[in-house]
C-alpha positions in Angstrom: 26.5 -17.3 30.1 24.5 -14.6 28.5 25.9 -11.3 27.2 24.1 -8.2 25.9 24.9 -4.9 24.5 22.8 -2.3 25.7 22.4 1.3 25.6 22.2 4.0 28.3 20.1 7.1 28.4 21.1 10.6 29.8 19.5 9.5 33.1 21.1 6.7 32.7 18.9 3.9 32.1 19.2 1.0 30.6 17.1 -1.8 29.3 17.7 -5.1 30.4 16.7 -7.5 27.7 13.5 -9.6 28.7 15.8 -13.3 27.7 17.7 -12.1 30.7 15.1 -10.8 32.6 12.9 -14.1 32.5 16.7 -16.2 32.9 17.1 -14.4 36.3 13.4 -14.0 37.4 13.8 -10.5 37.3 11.0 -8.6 38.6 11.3 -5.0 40.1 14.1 -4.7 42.3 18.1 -5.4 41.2 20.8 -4.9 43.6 23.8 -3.0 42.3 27.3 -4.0 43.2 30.0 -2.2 41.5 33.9 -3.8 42.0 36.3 -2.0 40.3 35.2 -1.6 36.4 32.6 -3.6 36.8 29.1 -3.6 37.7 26.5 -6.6 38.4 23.3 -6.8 38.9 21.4 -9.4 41.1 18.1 -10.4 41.1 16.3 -9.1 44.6 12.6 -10.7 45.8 10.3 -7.4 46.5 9.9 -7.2 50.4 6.1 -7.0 50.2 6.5 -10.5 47.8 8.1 -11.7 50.8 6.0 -10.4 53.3 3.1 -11.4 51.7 4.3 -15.3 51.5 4.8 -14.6 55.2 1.6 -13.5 56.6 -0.1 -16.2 54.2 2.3 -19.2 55.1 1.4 -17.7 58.9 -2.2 -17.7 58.1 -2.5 -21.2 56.5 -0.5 -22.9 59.6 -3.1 -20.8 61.9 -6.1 -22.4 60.3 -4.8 -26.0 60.1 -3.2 -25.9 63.6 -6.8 -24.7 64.8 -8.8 -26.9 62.5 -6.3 -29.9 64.0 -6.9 -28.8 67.6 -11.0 -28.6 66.4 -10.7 -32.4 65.7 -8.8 -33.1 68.8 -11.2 -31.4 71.0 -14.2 -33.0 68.7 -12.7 -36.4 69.7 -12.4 -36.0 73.1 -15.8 -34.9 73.6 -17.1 -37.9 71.6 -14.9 -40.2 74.2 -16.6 -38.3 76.8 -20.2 -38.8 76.2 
């Protein structure tokens, strides 16, 4: 487990050290939960990260479904002649 002191400014920000940062894949975005005295923060993927791995994942499936149906149609016209 790792444990750091840090220090918070009057707006109330704080430094998380980069060991921790690059430990939790830390990024831009940190959800706060707070239970009783306590407060933890979780790593959180940025939506357009994961938006982005979307629409390309989409767009690669796109191209090799229509690049397999390409062959398929290419070997059924070969059959045919």
């Amino acid at each position: 487990m790792s444990e750091a002191t840090v220090k918070v400014d009057g707006k109330g920000r704080m430094v998380i050290p980069s060991k921790i940062r690059r430990q939790l894949n830390i990024k831009k975005i940190v959800k706060i939960s707070v239970r009783g005295s306590e407060i933890t923060l979780k790593p959180v993927e940025d939506p357009l990260k994961s938006m982005e791995k979307l629409v390309t994942k989409g767009t690669m499936d796109v191209e090799k479904e229509i690049r397999r149906l390409s062959e398929v149609a290419e070997s059924q016209l070969q059959k045919e002649a």
